[in-house]
C-alpha positions in Angstrom: 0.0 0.0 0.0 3.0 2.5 -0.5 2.1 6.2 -1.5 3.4 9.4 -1.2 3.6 9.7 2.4 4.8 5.7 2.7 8.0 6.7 3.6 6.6 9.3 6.4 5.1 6.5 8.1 7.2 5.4 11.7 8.7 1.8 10.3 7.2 -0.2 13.0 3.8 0.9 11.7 4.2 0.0 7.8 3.6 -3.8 7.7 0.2 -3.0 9.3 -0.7 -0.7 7.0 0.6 -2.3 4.1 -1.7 -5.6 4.8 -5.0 -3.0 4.9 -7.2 -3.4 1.5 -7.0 -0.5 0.1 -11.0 0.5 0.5 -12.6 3.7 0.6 -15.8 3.6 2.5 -18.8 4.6 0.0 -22.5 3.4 -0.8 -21.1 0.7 -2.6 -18.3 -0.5 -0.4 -20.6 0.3 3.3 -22.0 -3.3 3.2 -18.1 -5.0 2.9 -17.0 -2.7 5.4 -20.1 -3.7 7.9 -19.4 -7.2 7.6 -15.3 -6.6 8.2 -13.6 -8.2 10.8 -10.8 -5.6 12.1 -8.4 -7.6 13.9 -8.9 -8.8 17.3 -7.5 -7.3 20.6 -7.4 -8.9 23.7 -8.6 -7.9 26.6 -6.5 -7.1 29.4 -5.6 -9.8 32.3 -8.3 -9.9 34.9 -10.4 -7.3 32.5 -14.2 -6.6 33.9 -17.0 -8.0 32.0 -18.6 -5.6 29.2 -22.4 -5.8 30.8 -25.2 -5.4 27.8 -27.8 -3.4 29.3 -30.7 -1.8 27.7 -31.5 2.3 29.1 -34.4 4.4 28.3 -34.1 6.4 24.8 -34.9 9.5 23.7 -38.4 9.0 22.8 -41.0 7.3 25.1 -40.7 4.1 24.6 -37.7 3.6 22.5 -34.4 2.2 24.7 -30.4 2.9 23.2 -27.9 -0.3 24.4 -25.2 0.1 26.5 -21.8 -2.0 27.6 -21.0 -1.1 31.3 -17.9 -1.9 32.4 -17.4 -1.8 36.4 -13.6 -2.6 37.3 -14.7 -1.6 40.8 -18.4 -2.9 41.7 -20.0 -1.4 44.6 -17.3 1.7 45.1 -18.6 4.9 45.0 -17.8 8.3 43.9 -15.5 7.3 40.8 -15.5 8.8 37.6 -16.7 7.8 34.8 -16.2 8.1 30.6 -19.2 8.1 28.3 -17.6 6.5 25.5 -18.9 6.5 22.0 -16.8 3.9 19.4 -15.8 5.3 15.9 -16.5 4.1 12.3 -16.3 7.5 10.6 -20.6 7.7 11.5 -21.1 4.8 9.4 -20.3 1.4 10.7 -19.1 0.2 14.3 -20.6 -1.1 17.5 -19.3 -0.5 21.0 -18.2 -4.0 21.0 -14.7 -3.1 19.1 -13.6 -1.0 21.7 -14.1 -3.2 25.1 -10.5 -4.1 25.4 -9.4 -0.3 25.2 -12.4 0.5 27.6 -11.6 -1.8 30.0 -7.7 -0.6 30.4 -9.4 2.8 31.0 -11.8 1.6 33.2 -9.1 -0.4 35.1 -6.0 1.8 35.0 -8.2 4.9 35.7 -10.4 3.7 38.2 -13.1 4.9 36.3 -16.5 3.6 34.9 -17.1 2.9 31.3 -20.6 3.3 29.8 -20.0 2.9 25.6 -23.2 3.3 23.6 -24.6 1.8 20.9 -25.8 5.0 18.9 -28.0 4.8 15.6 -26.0 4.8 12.6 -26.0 6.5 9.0 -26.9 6.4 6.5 -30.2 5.1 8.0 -30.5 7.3 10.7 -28.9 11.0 10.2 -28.4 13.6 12.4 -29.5 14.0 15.2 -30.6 10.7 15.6 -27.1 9.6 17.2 -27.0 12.8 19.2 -29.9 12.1 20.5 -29.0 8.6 21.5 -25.7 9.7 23.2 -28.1 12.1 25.0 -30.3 10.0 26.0 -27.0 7.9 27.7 -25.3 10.9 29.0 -28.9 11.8 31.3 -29.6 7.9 32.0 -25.6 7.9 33.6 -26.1 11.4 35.4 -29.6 10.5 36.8 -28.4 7.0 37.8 -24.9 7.9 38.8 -25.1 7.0 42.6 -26.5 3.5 42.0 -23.4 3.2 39.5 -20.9 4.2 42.4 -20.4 7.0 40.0 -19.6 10.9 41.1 -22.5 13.4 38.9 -19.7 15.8 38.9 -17.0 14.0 37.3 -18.7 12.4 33.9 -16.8 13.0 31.0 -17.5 12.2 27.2 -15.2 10.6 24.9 -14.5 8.6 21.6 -12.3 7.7 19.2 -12.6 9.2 15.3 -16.3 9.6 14.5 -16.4 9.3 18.5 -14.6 11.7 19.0 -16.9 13.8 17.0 -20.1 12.4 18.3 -18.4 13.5 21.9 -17.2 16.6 20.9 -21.6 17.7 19.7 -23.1 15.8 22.6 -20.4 18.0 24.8 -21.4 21.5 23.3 -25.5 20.2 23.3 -25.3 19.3 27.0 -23.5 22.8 27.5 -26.2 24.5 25.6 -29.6 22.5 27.2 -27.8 22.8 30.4 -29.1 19.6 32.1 -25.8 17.7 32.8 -22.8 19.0 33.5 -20.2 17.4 31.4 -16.4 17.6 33.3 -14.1 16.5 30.0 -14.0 16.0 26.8 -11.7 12.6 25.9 -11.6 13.6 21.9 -9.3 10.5 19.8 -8.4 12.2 16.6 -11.9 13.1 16.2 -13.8 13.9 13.0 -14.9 17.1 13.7 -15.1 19.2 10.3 -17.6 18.1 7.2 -15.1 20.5 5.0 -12.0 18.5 4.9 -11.0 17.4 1.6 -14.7 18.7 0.5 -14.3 22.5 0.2 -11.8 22.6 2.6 -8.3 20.5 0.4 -5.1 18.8 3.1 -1.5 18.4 2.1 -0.9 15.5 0.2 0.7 14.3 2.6 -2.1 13.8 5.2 -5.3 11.3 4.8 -3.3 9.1 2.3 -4.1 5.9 4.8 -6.9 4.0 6.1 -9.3 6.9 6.4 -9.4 9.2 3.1 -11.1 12.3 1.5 -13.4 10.1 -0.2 -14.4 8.1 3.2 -14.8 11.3 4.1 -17.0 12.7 2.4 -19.3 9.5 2.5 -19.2 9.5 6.5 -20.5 13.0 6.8 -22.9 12.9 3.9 -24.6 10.4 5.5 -24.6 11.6 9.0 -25.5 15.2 7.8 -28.2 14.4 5.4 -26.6 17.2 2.8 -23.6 16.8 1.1 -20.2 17.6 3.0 -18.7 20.9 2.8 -22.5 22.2 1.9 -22.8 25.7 2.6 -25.2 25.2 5.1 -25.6 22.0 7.7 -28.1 21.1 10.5 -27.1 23.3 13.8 -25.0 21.7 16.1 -23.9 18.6 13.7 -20.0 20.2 12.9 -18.2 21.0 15.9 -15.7 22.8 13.8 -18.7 24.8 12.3 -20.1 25.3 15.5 -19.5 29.7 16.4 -18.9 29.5 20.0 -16.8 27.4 21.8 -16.7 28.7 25.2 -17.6 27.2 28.3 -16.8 23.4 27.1 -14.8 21.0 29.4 -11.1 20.8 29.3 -10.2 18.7 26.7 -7.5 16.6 25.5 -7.0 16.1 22.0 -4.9 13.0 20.2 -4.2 12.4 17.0 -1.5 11.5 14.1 0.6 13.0 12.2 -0.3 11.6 8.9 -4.3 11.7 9.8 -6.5 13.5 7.9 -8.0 15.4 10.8 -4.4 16.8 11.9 -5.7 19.9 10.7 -8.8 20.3 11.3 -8.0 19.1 14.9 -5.4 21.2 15.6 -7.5 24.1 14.7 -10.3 23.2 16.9 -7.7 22.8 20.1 -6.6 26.3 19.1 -9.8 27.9 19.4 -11.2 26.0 22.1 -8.2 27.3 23.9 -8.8 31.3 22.6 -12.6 30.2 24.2 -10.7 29.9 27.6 -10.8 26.3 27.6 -7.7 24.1 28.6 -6.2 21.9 26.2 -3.8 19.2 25.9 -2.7 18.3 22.4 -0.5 15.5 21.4 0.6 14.5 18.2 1.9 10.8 17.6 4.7 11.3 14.6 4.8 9.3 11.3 1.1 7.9 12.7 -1.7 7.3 10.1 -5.3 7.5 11.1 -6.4 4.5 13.3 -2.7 3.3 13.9 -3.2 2.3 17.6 -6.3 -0.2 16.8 -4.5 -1.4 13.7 -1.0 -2.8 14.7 -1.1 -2.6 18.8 1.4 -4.6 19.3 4.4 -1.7 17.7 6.3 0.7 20.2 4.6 3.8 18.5 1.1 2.3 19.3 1.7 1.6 22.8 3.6 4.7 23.2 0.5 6.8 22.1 -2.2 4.0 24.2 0.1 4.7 27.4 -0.3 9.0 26.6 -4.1 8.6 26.2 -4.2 6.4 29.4 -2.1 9.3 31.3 -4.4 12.1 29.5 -7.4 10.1 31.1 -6.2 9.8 34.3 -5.4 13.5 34.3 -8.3 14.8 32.8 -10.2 12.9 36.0 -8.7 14.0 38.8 -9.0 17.5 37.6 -12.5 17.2 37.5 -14.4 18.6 40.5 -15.9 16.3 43.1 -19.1 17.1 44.3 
């Protein structure tokens, strides 16, 4: 799979990439990439179960599935991370991202809720919003029976998670029903305008997640072509006018990654908002690198910086 940027890419992380079939996601190609399996990671020695449970939804009637996972059962007071999984909006179930959940959940002390949010194409926005909602007010309302602190609930994701977390962060800011304490973004999609009307370096987006994937992902989701001149309200974060007032933040993300930009530039203006940010960039790092060959120094490197982030990110928040 050699490109342009091959020779960018950290060594330990070519092999991986070079055994990925070169696939853009589109309408065509969403089925194969459904029915992909992506590699299996184990979980972690002595990991807590991922327990299925089914909470109210956002309309009477309707329910969203969880996974908890309680390293802890019956503390109280402990943090917790609202985790939604990534698949660029399109494909994915919390399921693929137990093992990284239950490290957090074990070397944070912390409880893991991941949720199991509509998809698109057949559901746009803000279907999945308000699923992740929906699971953000069930956690809040039901913290103490979780051994969970109300105060120190955080929302966070990887790629299309990390966007879903970054909108369900500035919509519970804006209805003002639950206070979110952090915002956990893993190099988050966060603008509909990259490589639409918005063009990267050449150098960026070559791997694993592309312009064209893309531009499929937030079509869907939006329900208007990407880089439209006008999108549903609250859907782009990076479109979204004011930032202030969100959680501190910590923001990770590759070098190589399509979204290096346009996560970079949402950092720097959460940070003009008056919002504290922690950036770090993994080098020579394509989009996806840490799920894709685990087992490489640069992977674990970057898993061992999110797990620090974490851990930071909660004892900074404020107990009640």
């Amino acid at each position: 799979m050699a490109g342009k940027s091959f020779n960018l890419v950290a060594p330990p992380l070519r092999a991986a990439l070079e055994a990925w079939p070169p696939l853009d996601i589109t309408a065509e190609s969403l089925a194969t990439f459904r029915g992909m399996e992506f590699g299996e990671v184990q979980s972690p020695p002595g990991a807590p179960a991922a327990v299925e449970r089914r909470i109210p939804g956002p309309v009477t009637g309707s329910t969203v599935r969880v996974l908890v996972i309680d390293p802890a059962p019956g503390r109280a007071n402990r943090p917790a991370l609202l985790h939604l999984h990534g698949g660029g909006y399109v494909v994915g179930t919390p399921e693929i991202s137990v093992p990284a959940n239950q490290r957090y959940a074990m070397e944070c002390g912390c409880v893991v809720v991941s949720v199991d949010y509509r998809l698109a194409p057949e559901t746009v926005f803000p279907g999945a919003l308000e699923d992740n909602y929906a699971a953000l007010r069930w956690l809040y309302a039901n913290a103490k029976s979780l051994g969970v602190d109300p105060c120190r609930i955080g929302v966070g994701g990887e790629s299309a998670g990390g966007g879903h977390a970054a909108m369900l962060a500035i919509a519970a800011r804006d209805r003002g029903e639950v206070p979110v304490a952090f915002q956990f973004l893993v190099y988050p999609m966060l603008d509909d305008r990259t490589g639409t009307s918005r063009m990267v370096s050449e150098f960026i987006g070559e791997y694993i997640w592309t312009a064209v994937s893309n531009r499929f992902g937030w079509s869907s989701l939006l329900g208007v072509p990407a880089g439209s001149p006008a999108v549903p309200e609250g859907a782009v974060p990076a479109r979204v006018g004011n930032l202030a007032g969100l959680p501190p933040t910590f923001i990770g993300v590759g070098a190589l990654d399509l979204f290096i930009e346009e996560d970079l530039e949402y950092a720097r203006r959460l940070i003009s908002s008056g919002v504290p940010v922690e950036v770090h960039v993994a080098a020579g790092a394509y989009h996806g690198f840490d799920g894709l060959a685990p087992d490489t120094a640069p992977a674990q490197r970057f898993t061992a910086t999110l797990i620090e982030a974490l851990g930071r990110l909660m004892e900074a928040s404020p107990s009640r």
